[in-house]
PyMOL Python script that loads the backbone (N, CA, C, O; Angstrom):
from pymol import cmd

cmd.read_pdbstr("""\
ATOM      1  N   UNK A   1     150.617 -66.643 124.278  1.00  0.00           N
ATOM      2  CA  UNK A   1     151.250 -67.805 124.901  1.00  0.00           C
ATOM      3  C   UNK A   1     150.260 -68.552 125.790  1.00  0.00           C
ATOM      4  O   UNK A   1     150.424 -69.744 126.049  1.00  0.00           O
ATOM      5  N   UNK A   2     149.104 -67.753 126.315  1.00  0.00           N
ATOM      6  CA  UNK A   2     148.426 -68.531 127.287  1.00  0.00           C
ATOM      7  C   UNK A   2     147.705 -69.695 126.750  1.00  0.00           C
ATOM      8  O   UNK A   2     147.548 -70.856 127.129  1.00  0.00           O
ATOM      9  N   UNK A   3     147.235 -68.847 125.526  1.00  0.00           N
ATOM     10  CA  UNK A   3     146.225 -70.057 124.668  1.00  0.00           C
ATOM     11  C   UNK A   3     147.052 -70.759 124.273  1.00  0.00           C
ATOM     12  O   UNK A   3     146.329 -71.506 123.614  1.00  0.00           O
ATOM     13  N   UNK A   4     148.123 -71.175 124.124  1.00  0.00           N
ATOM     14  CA  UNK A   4     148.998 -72.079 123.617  1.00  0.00           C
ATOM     15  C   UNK A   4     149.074 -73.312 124.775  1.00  0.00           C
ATOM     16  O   UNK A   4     148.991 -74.514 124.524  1.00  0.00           O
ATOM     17  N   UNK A   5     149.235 -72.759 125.974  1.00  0.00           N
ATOM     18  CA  UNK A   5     149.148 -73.405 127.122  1.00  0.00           C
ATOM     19  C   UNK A   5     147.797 -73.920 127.443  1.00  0.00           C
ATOM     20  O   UNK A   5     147.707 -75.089 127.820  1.00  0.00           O
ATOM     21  N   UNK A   6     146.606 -73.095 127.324  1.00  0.00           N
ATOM     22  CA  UNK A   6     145.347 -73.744 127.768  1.00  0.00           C
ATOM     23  C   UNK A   6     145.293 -75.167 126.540  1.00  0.00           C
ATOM     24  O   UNK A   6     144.884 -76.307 126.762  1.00  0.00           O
ATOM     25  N   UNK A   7     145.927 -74.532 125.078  1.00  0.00           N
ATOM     26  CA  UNK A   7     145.230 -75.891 124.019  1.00  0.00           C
ATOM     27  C   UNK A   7     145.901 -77.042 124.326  1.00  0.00           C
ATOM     28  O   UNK A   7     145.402 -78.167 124.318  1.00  0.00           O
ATOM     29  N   UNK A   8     147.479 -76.657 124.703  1.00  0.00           N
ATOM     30  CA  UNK A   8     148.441 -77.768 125.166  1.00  0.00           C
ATOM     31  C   UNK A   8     147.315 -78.485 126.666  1.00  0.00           C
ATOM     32  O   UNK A   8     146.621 -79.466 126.398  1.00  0.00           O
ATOM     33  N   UNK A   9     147.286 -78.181 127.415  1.00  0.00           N
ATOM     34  CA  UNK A   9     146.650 -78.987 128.022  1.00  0.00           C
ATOM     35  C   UNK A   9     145.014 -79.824 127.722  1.00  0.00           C
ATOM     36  O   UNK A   9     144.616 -80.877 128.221  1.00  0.00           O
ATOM     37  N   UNK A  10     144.313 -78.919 126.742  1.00  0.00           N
ATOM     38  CA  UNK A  10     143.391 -79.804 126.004  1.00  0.00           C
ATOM     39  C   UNK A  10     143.900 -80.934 125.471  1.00  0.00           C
ATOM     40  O   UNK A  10     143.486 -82.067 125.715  1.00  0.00           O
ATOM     41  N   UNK A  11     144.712 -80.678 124.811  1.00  0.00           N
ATOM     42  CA  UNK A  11     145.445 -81.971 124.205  1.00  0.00           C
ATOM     43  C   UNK A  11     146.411 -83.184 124.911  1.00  0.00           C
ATOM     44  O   UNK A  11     146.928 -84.214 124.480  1.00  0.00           O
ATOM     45  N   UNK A  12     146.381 -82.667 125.906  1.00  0.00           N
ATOM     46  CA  UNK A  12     147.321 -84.086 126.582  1.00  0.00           C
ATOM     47  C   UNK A  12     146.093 -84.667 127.609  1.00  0.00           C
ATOM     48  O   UNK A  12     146.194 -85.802 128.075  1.00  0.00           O
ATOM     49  N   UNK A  13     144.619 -83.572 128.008  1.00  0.00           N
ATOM     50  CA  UNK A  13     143.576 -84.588 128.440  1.00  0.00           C
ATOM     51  C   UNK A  13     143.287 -85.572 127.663  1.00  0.00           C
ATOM     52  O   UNK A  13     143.100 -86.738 128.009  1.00  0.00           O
ATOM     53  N   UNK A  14     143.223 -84.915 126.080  1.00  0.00           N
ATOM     54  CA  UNK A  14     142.332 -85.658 125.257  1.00  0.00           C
ATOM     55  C   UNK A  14     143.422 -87.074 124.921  1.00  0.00           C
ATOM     56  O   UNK A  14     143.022 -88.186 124.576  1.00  0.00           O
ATOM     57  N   UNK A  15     144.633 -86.735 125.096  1.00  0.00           N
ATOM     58  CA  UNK A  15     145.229 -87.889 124.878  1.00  0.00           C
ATOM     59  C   UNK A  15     145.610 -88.742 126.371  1.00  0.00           C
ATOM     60  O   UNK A  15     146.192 -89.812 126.550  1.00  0.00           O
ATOM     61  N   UNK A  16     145.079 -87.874 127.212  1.00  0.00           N
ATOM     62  CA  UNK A  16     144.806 -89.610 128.475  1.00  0.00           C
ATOM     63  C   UNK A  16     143.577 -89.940 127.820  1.00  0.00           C
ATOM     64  O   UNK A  16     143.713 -90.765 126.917  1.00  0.00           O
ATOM     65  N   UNK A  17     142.397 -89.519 128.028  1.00  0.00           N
ATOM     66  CA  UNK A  17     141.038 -89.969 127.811  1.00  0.00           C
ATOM     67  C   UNK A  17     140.929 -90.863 126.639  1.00  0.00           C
ATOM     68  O   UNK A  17     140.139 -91.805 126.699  1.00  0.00           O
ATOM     69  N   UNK A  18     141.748 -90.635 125.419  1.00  0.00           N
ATOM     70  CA  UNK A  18     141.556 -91.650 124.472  1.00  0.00           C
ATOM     71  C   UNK A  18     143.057 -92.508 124.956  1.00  0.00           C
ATOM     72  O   UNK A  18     143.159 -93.323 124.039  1.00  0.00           O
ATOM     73  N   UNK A  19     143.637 -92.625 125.413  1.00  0.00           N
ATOM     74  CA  UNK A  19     144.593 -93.696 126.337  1.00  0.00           C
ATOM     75  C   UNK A  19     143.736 -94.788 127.097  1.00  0.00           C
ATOM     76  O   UNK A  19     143.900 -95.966 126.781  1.00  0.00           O
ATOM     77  N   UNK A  20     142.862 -94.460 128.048  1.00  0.00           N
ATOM     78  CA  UNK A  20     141.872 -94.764 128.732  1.00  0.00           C
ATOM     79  C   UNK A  20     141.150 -95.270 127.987  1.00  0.00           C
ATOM     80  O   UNK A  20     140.984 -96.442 128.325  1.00  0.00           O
ATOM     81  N   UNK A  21     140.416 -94.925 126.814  1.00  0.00           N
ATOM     82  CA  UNK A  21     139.570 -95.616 126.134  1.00  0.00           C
ATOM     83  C   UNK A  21     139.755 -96.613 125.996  1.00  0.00           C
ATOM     84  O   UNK A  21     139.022 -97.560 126.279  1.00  0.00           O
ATOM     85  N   UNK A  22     141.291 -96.615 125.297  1.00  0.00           N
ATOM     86  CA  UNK A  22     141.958 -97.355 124.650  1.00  0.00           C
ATOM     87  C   UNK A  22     141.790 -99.132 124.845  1.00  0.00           C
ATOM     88  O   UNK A  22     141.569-100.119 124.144  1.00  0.00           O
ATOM     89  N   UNK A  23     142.042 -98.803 126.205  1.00  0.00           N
ATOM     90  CA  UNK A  23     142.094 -99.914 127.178  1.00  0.00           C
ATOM     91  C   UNK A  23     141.100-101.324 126.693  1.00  0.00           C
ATOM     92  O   UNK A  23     141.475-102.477 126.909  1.00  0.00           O
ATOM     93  N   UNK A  24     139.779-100.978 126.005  1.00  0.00           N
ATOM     94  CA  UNK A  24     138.894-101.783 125.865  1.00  0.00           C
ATOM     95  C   UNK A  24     138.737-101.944 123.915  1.00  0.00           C
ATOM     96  O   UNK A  24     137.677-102.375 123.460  1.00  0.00           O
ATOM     97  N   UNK A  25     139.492-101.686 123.292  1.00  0.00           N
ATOM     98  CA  UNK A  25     139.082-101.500 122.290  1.00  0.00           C
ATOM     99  C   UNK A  25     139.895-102.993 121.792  1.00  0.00           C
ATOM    100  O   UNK A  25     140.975-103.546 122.001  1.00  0.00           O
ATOM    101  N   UNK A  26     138.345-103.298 120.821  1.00  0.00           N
ATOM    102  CA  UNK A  26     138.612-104.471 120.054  1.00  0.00           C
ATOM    103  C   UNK A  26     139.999-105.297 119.353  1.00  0.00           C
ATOM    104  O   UNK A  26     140.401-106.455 119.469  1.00  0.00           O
ATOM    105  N   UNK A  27     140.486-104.156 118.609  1.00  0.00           N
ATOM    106  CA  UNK A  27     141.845-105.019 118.423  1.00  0.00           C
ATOM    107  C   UNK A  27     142.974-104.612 119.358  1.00  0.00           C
ATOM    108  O   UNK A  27     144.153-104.451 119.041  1.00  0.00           O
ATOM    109  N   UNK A  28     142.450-104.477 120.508  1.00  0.00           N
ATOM    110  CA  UNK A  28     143.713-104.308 121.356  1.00  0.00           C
ATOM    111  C   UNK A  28     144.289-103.225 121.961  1.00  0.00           C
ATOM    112  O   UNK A  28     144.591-102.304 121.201  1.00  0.00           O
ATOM    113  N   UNK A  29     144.594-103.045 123.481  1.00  0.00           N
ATOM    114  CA  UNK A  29     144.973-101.968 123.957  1.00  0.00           C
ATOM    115  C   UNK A  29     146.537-101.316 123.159  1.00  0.00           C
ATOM    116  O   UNK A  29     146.699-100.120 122.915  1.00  0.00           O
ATOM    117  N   UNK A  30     147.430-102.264 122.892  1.00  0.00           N
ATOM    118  CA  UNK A  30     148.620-102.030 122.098  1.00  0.00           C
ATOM    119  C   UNK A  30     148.050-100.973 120.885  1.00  0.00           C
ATOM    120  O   UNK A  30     147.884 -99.758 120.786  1.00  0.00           O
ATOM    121  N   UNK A  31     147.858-102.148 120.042  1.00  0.00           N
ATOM    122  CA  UNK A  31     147.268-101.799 119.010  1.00  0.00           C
ATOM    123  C   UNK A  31     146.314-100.213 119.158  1.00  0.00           C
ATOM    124  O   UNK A  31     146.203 -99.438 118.208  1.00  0.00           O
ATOM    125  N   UNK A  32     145.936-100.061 119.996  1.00  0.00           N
ATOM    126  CA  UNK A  32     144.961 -98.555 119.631  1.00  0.00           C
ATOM    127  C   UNK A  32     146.037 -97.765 120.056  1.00  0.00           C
ATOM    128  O   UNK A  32     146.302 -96.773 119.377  1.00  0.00           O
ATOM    129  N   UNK A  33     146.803 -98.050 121.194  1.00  0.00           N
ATOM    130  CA  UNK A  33     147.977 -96.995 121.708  1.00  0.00           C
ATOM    131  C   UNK A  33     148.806 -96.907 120.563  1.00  0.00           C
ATOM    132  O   UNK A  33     149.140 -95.787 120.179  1.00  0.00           O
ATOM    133  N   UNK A  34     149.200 -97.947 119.942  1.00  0.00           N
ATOM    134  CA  UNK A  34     150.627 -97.395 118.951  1.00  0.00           C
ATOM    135  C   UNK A  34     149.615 -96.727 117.845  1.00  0.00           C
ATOM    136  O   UNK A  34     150.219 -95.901 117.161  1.00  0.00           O
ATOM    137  N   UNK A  35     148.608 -96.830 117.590  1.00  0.00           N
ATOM    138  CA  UNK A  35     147.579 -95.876 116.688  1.00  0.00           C
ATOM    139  C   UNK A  35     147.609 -94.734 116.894  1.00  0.00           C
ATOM    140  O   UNK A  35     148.069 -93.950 116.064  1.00  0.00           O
ATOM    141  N   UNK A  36     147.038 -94.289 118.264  1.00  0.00           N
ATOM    142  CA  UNK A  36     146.904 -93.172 119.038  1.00  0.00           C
ATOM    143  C   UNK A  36     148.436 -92.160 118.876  1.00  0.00           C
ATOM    144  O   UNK A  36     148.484 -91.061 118.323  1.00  0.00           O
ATOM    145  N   UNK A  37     149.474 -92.813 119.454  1.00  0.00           N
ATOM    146  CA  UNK A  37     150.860 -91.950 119.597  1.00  0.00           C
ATOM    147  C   UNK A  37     150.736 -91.405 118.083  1.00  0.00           C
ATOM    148  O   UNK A  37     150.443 -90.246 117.791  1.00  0.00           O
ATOM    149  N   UNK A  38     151.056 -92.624 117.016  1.00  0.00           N
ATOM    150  CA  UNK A  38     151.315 -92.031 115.591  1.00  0.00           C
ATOM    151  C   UNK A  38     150.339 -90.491 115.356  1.00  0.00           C
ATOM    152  O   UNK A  38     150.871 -89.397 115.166  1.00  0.00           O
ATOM    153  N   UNK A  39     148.990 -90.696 115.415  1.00  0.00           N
ATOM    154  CA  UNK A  39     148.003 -89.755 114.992  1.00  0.00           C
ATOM    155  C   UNK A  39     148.953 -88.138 115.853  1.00  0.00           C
ATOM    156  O   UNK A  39     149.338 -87.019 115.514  1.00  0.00           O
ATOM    157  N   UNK A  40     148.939 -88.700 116.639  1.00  0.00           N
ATOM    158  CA  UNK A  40     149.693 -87.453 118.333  1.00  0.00           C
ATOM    159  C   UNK A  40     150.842 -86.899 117.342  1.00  0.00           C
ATOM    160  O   UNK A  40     150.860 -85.822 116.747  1.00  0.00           O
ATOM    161  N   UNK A  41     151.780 -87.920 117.334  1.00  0.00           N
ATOM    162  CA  UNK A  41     153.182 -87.569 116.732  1.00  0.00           C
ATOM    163  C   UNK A  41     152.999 -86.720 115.453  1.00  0.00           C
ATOM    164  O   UNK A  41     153.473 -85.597 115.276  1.00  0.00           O
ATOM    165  N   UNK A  42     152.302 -87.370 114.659  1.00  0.00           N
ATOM    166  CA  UNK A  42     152.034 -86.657 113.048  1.00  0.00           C
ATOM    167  C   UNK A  42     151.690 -85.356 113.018  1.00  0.00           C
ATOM    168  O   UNK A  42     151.970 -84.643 112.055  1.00  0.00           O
ATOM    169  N   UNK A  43     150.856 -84.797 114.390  1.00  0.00           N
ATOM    170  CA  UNK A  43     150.172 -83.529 114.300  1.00  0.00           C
ATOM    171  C   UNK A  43     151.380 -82.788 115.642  1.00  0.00           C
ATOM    172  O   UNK A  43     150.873 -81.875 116.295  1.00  0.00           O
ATOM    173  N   UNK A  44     152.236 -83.006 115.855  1.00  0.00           N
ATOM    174  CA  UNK A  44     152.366 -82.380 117.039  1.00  0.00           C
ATOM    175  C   UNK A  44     153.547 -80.939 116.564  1.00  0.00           C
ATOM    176  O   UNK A  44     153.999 -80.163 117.406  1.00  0.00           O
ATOM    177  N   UNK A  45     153.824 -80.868 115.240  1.00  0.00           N
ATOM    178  CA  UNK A  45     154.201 -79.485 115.165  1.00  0.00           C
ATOM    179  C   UNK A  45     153.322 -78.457 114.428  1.00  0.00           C
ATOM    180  O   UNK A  45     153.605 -77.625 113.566  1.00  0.00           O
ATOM    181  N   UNK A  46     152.306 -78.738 114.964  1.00  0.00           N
ATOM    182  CA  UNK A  46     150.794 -77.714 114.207  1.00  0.00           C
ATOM    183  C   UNK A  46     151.000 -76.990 115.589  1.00  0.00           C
ATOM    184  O   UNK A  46     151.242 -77.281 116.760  1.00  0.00           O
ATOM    185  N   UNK A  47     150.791 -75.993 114.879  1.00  0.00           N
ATOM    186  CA  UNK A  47     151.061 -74.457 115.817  1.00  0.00           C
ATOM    187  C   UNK A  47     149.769 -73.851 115.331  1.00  0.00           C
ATOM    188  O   UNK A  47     149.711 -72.880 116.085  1.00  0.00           O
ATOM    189  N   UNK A  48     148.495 -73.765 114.428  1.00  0.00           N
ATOM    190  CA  UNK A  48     147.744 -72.671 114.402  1.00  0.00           C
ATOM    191  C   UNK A  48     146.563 -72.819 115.069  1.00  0.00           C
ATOM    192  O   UNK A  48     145.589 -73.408 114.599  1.00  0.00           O
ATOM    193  N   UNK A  49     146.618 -72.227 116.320  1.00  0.00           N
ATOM    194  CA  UNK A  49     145.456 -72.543 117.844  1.00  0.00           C
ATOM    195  C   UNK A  49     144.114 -73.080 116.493  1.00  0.00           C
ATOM    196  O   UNK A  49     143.406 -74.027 116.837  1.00  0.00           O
ATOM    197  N   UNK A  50     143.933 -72.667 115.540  1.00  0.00           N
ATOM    198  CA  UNK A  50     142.633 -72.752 114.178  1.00  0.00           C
ATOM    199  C   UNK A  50     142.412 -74.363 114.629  1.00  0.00           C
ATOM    200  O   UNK A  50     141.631 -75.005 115.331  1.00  0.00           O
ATOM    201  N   UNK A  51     143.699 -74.631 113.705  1.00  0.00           N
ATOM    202  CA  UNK A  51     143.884 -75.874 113.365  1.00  0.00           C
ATOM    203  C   UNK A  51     144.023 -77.137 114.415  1.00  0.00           C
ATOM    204  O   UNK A  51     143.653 -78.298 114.240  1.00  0.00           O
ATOM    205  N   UNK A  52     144.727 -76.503 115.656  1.00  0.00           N
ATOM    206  CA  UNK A  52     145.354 -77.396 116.701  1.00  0.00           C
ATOM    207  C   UNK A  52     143.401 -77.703 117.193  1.00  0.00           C
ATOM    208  O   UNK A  52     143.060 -78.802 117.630  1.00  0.00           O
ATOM    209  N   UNK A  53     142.322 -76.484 116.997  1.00  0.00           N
ATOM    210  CA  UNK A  53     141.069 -77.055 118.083  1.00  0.00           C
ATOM    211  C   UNK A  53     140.374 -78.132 116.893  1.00  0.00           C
ATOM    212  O   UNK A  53     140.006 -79.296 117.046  1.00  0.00           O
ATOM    213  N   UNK A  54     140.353 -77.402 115.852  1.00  0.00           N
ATOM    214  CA  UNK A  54     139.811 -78.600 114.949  1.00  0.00           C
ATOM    215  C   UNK A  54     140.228 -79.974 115.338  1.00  0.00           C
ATOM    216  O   UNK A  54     139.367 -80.841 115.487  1.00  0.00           O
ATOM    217  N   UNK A  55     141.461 -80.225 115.508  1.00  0.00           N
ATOM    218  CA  UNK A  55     142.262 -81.613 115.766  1.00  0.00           C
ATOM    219  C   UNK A  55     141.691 -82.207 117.011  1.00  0.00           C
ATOM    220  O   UNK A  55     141.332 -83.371 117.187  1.00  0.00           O
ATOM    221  N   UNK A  56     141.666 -81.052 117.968  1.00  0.00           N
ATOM    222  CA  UNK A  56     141.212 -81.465 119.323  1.00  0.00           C
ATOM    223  C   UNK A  56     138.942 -82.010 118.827  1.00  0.00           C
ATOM    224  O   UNK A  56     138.407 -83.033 119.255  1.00  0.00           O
ATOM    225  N   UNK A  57     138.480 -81.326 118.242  1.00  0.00           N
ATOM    226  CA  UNK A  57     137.361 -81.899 118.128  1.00  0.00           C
ATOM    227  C   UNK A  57     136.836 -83.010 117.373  1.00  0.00           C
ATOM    228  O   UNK A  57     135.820 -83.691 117.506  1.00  0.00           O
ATOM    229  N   UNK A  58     138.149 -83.022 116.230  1.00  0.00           N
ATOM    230  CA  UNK A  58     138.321 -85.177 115.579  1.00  0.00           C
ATOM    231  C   UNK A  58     138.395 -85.665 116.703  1.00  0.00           C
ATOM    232  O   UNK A  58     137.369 -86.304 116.933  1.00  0.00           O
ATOM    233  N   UNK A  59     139.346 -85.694 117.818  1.00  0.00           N
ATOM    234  CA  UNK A  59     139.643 -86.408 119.096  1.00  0.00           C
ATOM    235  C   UNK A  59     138.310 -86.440 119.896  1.00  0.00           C
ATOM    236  O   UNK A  59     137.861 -87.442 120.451  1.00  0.00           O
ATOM    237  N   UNK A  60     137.779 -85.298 119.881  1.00  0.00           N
ATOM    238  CA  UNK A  60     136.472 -85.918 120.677  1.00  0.00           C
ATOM    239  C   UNK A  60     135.371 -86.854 119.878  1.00  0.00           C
ATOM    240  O   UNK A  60     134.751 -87.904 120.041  1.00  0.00           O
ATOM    241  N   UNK A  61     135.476 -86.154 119.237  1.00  0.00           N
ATOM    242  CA  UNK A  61     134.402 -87.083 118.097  1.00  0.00           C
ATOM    243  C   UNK A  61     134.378 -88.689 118.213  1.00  0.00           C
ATOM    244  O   UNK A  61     133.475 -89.519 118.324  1.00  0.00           O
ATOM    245  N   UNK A  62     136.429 -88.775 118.102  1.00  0.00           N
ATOM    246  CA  UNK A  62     136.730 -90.148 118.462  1.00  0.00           C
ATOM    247  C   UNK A  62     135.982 -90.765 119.424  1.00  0.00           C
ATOM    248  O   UNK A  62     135.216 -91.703 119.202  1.00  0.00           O
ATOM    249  N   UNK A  63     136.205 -90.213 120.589  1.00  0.00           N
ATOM    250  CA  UNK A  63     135.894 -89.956 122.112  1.00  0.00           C
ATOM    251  C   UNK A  63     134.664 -91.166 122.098  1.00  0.00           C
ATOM    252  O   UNK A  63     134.588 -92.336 122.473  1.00  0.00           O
ATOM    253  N   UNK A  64     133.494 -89.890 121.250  1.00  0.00           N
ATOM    254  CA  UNK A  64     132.405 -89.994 121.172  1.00  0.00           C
ATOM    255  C   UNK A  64     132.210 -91.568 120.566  1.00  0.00           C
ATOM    256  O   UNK A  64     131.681 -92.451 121.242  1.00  0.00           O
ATOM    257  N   UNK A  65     132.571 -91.721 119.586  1.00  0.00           N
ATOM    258  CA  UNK A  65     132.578 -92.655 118.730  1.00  0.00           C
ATOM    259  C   UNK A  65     133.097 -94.502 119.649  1.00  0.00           C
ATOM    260  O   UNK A  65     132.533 -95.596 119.681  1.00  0.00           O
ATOM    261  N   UNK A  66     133.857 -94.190 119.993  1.00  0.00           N
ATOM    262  CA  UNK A  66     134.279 -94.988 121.279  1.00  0.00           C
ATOM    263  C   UNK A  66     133.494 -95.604 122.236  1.00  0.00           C
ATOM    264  O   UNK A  66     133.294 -96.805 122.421  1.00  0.00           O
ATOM    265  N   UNK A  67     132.835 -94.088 123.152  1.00  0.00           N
ATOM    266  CA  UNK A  67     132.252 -94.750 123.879  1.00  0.00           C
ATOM    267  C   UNK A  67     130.688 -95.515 123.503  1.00  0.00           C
ATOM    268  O   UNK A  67     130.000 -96.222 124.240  1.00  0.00           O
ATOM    269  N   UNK A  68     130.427 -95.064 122.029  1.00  0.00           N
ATOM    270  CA  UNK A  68     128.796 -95.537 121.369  1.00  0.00           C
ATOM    271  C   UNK A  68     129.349 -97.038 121.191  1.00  0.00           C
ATOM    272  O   UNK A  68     128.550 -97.968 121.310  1.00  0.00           O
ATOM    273  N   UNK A  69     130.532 -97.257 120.944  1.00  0.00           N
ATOM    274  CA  UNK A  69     130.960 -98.702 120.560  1.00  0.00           C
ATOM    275  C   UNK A  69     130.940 -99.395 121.766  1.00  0.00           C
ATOM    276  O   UNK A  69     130.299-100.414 121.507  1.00  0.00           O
ATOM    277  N   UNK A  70     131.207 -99.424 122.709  1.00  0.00           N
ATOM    278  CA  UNK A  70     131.522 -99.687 123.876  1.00  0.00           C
ATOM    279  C   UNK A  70     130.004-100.110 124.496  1.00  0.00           C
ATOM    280  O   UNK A  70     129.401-101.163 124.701  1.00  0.00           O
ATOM    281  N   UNK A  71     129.776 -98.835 124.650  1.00  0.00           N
ATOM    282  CA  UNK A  71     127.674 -99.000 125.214  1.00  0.00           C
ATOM    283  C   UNK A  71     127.211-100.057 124.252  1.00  0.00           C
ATOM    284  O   UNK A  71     126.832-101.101 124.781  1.00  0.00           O
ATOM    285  N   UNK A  72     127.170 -99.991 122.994  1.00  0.00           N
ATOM    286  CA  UNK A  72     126.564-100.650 122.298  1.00  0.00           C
ATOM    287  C   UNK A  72     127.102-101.986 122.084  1.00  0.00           C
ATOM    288  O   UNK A  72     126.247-102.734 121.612  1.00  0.00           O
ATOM    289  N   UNK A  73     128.671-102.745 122.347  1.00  0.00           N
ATOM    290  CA  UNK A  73     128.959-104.081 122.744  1.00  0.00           C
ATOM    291  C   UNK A  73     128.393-104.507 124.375  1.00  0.00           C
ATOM    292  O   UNK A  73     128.134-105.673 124.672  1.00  0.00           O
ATOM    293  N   UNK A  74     128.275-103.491 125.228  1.00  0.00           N
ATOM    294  CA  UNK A  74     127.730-103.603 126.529  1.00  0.00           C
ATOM    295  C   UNK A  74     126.129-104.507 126.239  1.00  0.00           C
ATOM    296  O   UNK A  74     125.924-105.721 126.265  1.00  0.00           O
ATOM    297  N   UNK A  75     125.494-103.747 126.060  1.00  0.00           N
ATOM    298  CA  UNK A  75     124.184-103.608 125.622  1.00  0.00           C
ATOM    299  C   UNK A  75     123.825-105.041 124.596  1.00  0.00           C
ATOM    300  O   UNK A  75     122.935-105.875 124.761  1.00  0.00           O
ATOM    301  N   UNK A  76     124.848-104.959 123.530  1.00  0.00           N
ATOM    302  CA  UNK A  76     124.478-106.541 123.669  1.00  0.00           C
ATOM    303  C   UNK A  76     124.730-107.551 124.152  1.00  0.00           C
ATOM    304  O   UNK A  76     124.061-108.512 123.772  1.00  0.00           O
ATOM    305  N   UNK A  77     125.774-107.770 125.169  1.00  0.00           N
ATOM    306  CA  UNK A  77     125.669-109.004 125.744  1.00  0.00           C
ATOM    307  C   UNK A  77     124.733-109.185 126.322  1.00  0.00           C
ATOM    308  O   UNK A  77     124.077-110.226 126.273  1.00  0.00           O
ATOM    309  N   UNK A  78     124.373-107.802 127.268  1.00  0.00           N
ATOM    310  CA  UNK A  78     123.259-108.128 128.101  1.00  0.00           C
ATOM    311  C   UNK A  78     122.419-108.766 127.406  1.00  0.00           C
ATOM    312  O   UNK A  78     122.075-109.948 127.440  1.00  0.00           O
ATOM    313  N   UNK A  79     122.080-107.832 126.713  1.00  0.00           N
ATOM    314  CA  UNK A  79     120.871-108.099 126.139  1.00  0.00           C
ATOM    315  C   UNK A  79     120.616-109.699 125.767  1.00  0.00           C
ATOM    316  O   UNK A  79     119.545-110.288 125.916  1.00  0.00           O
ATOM    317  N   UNK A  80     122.017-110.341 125.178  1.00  0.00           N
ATOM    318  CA  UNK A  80     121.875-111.730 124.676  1.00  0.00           C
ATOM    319  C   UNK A  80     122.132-112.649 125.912  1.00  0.00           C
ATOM    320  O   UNK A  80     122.115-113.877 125.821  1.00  0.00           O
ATOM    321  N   UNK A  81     122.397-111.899 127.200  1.00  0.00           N
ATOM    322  CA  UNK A  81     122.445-112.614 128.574  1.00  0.00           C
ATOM    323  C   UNK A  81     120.782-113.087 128.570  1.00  0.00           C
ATOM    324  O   UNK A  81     120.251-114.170 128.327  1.00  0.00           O
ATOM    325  N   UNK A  82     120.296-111.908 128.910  1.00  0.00           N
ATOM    326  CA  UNK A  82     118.901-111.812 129.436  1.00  0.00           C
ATOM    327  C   UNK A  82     118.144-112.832 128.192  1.00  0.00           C
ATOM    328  O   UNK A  82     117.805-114.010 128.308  1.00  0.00           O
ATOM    329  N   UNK A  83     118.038-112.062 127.167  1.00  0.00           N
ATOM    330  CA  UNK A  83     117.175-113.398 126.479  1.00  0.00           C
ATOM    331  C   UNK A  83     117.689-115.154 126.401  1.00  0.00           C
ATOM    332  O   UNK A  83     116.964-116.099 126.088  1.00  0.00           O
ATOM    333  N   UNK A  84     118.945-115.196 126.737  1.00  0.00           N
ATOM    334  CA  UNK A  84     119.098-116.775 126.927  1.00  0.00           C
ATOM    335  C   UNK A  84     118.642-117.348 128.048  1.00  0.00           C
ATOM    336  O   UNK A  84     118.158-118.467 128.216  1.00  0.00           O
ATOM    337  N   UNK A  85     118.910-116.170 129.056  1.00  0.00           N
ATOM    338  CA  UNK A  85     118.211-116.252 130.176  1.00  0.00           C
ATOM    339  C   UNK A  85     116.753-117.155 130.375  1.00  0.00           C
ATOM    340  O   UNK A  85     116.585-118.227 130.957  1.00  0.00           O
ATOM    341  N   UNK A  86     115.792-116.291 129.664  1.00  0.00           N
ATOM    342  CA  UNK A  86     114.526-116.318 128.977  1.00  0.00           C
ATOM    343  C   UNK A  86     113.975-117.813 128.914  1.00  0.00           C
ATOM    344  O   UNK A  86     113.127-118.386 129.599  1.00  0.00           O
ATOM    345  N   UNK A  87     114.941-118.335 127.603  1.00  0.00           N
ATOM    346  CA  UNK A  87     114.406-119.072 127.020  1.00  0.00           C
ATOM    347  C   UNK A  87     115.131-120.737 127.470  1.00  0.00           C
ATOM    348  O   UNK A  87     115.066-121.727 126.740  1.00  0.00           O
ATOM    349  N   UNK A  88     115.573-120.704 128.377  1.00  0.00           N
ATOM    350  CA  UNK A  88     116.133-121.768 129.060  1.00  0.00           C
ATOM    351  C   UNK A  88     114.983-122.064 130.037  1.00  0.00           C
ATOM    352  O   UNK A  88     115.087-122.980 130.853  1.00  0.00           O
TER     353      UNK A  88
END
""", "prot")
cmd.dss("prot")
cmd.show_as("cartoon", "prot")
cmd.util.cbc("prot")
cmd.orient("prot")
């Protein structure tokens, strides 16, 4: 039962943190949340701790995947700040 409890709480971080993500993503904070719940909902009577961490490490992956998108729209504005900057 404990590990049931420690994965349950892996899983409701991982679903603030990609909540949070959420917030900035291209087509829309809605839009990634009603994404997000469905993915949540679809998996949420998986019971085999196996299966439930696998799920939890797609979610990070997401995570991961997220924040490279994010840095990397960051990164270019600057970037297209600074060189207009430049050349003015």
């Amino acid at each position: 039962m404990k590990m049931a409890n420690s994965l349950r709480g892996e899983v409701l971080n991982l679903y603030k943190n990609l909540l949070y993500l959420g917030r900035d993503y291209p087509k829309g904070a809605d839009y990634f949340k009603r994404r997000l719940k469905n993915v949540f909902l679809k998996n949420k009577d998986v019971k085999d701790p196996q299966k439930i961490k696998e799920l939890i490490g797609r979610g990070e992956f997401v995570m991961k995947e997220l924040e490279a998108l994010y840095f990397l729209r960051k990164y270019r504005a600057m970037k297209q700040r600074y060189y207009s900057d430049q050349q003015n």
